[in-house]
N, C-alpha and C positions, 0 to 999 in steps of 0.2 A: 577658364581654369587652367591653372599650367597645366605640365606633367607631373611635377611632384604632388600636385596637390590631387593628383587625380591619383597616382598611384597611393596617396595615403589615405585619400577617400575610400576605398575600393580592398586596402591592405594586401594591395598585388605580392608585397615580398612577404607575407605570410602563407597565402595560398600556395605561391614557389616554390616556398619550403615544405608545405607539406605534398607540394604533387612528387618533388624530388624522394622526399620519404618516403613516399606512397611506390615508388619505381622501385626502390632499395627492396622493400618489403616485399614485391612481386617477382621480382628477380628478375625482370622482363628484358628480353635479347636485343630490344627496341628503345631504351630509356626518353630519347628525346620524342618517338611518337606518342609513349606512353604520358611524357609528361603534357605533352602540346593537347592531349586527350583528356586528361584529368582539368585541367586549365579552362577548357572550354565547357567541360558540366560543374565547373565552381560559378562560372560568371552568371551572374545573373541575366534573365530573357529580358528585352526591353524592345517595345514596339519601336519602331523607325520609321513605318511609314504606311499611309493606305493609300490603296489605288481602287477608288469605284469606276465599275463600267455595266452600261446596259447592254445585256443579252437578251432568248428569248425564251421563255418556257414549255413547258409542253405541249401548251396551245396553239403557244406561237404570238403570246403576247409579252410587253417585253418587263422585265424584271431586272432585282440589280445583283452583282455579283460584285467581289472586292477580294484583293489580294491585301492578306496581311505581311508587312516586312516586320519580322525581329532582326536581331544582331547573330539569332543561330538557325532561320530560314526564312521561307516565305510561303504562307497559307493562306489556298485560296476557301472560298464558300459564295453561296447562293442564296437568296431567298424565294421560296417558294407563292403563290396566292392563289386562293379560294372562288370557289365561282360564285358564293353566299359571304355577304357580309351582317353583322350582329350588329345594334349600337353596343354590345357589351366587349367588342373586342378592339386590337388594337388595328387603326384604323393606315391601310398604306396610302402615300401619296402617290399621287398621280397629277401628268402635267397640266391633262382637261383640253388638250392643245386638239381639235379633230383634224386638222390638217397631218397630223404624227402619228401613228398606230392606231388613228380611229379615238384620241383623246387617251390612251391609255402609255404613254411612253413615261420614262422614269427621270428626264436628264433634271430634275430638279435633285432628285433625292442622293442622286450620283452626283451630285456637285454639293451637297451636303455632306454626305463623307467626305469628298475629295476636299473640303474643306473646314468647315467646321468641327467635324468629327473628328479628323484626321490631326485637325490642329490641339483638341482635347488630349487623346490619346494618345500621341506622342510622347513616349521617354515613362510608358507604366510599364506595368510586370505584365503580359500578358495572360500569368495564371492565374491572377486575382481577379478572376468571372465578378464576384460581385460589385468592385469597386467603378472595372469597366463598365459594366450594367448602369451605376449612380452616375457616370460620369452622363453618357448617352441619356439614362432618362431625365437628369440636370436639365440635360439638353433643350429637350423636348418639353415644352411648355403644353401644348394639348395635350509549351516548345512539342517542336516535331517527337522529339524523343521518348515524348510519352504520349501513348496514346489517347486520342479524343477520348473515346468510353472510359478509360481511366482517369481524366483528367473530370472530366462528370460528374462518377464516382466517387471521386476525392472528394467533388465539391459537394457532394449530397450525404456524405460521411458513410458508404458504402464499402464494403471489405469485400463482398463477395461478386461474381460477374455471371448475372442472368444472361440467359438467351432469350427471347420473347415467342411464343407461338403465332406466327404469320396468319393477320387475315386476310387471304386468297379471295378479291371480290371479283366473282366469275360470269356474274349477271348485273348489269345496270352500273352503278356511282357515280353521283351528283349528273356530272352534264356530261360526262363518258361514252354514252351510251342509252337511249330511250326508252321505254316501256310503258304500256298501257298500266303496269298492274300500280298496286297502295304501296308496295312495297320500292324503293327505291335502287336498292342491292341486294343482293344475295352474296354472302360468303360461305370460306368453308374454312375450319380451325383444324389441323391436324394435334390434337392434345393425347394423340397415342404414340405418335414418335420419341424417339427415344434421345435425336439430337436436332441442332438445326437443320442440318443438311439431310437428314430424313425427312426430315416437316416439308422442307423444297422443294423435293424429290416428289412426295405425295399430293404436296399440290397441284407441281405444275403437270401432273402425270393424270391427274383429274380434269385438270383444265384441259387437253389435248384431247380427253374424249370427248368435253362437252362443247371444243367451240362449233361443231357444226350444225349443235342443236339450232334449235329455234329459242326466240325467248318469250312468248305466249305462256310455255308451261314451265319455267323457268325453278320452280324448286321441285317438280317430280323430274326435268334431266337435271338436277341437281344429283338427286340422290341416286338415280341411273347411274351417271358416270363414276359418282363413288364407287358404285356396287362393281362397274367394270374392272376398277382397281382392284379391288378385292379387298380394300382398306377397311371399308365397310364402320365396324364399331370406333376406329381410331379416328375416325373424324365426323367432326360435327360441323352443325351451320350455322352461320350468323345472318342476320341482315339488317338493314340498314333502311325505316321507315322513313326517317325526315319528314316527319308529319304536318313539320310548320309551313309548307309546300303546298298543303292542299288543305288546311284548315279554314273554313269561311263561317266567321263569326265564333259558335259552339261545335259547328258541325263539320264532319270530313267528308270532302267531294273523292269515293275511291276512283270514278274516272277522269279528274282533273287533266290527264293526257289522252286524253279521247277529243278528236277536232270537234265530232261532231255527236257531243256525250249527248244525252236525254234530258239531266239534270237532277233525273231520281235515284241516282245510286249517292246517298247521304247517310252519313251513320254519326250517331252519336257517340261520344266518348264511349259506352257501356256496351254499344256494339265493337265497338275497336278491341276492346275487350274481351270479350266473346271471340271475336275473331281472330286473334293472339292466342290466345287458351287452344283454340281448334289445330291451330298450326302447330302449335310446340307437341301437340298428340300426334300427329300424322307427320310429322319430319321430327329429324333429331335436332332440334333448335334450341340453341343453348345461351344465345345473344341475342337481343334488339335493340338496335338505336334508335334515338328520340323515337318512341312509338306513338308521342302526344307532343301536340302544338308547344312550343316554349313558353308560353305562358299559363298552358294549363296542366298547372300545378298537384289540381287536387287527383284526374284522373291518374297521372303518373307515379303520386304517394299509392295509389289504391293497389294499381297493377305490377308495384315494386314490393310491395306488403304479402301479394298472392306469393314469391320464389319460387315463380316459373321460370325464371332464368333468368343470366344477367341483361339487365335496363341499361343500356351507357347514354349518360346525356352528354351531347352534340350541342345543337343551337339552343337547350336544355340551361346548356351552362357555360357555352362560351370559352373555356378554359379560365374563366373568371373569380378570381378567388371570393368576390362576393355574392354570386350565385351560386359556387360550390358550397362556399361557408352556408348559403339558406339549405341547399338537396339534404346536404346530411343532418340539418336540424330538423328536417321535417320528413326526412326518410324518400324523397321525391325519386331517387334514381339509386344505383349500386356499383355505378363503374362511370370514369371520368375518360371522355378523348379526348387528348391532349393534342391541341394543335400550338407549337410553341408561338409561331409567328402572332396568333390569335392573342395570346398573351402580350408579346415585348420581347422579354429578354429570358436567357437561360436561368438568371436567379429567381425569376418571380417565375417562371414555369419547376423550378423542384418546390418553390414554395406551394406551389398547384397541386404536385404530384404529393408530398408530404400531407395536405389537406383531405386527399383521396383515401391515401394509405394509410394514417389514423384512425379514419371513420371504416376501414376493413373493407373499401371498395376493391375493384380490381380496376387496372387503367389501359390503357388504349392510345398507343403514342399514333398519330394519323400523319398522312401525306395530304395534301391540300389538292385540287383539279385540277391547278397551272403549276406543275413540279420541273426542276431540272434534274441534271445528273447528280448533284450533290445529295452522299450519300448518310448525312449529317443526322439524320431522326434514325438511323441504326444502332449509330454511337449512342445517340442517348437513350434511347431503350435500353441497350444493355449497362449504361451507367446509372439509370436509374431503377433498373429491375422493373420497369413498367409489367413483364408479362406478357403484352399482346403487345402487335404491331400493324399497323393495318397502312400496306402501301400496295393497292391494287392485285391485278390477275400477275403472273410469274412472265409477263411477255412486256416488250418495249425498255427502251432502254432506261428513261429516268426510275422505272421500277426496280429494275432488276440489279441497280446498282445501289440500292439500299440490301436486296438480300443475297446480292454476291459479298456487298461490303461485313454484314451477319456471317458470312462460310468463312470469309478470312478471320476476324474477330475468333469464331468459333474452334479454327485452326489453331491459331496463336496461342488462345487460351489451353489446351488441350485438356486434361485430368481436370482442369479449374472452371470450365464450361458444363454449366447447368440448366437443361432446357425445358422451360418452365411445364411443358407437358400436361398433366394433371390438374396441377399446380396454376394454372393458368389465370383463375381471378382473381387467386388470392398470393401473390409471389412475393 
């Protein structure tokens, strides 16, 4: 393409003219920075180039990261993984190689961006999320200037900018951390604060009393160290069953992490039940995830019909639109965690969330067990108003850089920052 023809593509001496009138109009003491400023937010973003490389996550196993090139910066991100994988989700590769991080390194996948991907992408808009999305799941056969959470937002047709109320998991999560009990995590919801950076404050100020508990009695120093605070009514508990862990056949084995269990502590769905019911009276428990194996379906309609609290399915529903689409036909669960990776891409995950929030669930945007620094599920919580957000205890770094990346968000927005509070399952 010459130049002429690129400038008549593009209608450069149109835009000239209107950045030059655009300077007249402001009176500005600067005309040519002004104009060389105006000039640069007419042109349109176009990707230039990616760059994948393997890092490591929180584990310390390794995952891929990629720097995006437009023509008006460069953005990087991460991908997060899970210590639990579903067949209902999206499945990451891996090289299989055991001589290389124990078979888990990524240079397959990182040579798939660096090339196939890379070669797609090249010369799109990079605000058109969904076209990107088609291009990548084509694929797959099996600008700085505005912010991420607004850039979300926009895509999810959002005008307003939620905060989400932090769930603080202070006992146990996934492979975090061990425990004898059924329960797998214990959280705490700060839904009396009054902003984000309140909700922070009361977590991590709960969390400092109870790390030197023991975790044996894990939700009476639950509610201890609340009482320390003095927070008391403003926060409540969540936790996190993962029942599909210790489901054998019908039944649930409560000491599945006992070396040297008996083998008679087994309870049927209808004792699970029972025992749900007893907890949410003697703590202020206002959450449970997957409280029932992901295939049993009917105990889970049963105990979401009682509205003892919110139900969130987990390995329940995969982030999978076609097992979200069966919970709300059949009332199975009341609140979606959203693990975007679990899904693919950012367009089929607001399609997830939109599925949730129809059916008047509340949602639950999640961190996965192998997380980096990338503080990328913050942004979209508040682009999508998910309400909760659930990225571990208020300590280590890959954590705290989702809810430091929340205080800045929450800053920036000031008067226009609304934090879901009360309002928490249904935002």
């Amino acid at each position: 393409m010459s130049v002429q023809e690129y400038l008549d593509k593009h209608t450069l001496s149109r835009k000239i003219e209107d950045a030059v009138n655009a300077a007249v109009r402001a009176k500005t003491p600067d005309p040519v920075l002004f104009i060389s400023n105006h000039l640069k937010k007419s042109v349109t973003s176009v990707i230039t180039n990616l760059k994948a490389r393997q890092i490591l996550d929180s584990r310390g196993i390794p995952t891929v990261e990629v720097d995006l090139h437009t023509n008006k910066g460069v953005f990087r991100a991460s991908a997060p993984s899970g210590s639990t994988y579903g067949m209902y989700e999206a499945v990451e590769l891996r090289d299989g190689d055991k001589g290389m991080y124990l078979g888990n390194s990524v240079s397959r996948a990182v040579k798939n961006v660096n090339e196939k991907i890379s070669e797609a992408l090249i010369g799109m808009d990079p605000t058109l999320q969904a076209q990107i999305d088609q291009a990548m799941i084509d694929l797959d056969k099996t600008d700085k200037k505005v912010p991420l959470y607004k850039h979300i937002a926009d895509l999810a047709g959002k005008t307003r900018y939620h905060l989400p109320v932090p769930a603080f998991t202070l006992i146990g999560g996934g492979d975090h951390a061990g425990n004898n009990l059924a329960i797998q995590e214990i959280m705490i919801l700060p839904v009396g604060a009054k902003k984000f950076e309140e909700a922070l404050q009361m977590g991590a100020e709960t969390y400092h009393h109870l790390k030197f508990k023991l975790l044996k009695e894990g939700l009476d120093f639950v509610k201890e160290a609340i009482g320390r605070t003095g927070y008391n009514e403003k926060i409540k508990i969540a936790i996190g069953v993962g029942a599909t862990e210790f489901c054998i056949g019908t039944k649930y084995d409560l000491d599945h992490k006992i070396s040297n269990r008996s083998g008679q502590n087994f309870k049927s769905g209808e004792d699970m039940i029972d025992m749900y019911r007893g907890l949410c009276e003697a703590y202020p428990i206002v959450s449970i995830g997957d409280p029932f194996d992901k295939e049993d379906w009917e105990h889970s309609k049963y105990f979401s019909s009682l509205g003892i609290c919110q139900v969130v399915g987990d390995d329940l529903l995969m982030s999978n639109p076609k097992r979200i689409e069966r919970a709300v036909q059949e009332a199975a669960c009341n609140a979606l965690l959203l693990k975007v990776n679990q899904v693919g891409t950012v367009t089929e995950a607001i399609e997830a969330v939109k599925l949730a929030k129809d059916a008047n669930w509340g949602v639950v945007i999640s961190q996965r067990s192998g997380e980096s620094e990338d503080s990328f599920i913050a942004d979209i919580a508040v682009g999508l108003a998910t309400g909760q957000i659930k990225a571990g205890a208020p300590c280590r770094g890959e954590r705290l850089a989702k809810y430091n990346q929340l205080l800045r968000i929450e800053e920036e927005l000031g008067d226009q920052a609304i934090y879901a509070g009360d309002d928490w399952k249904h935002f």
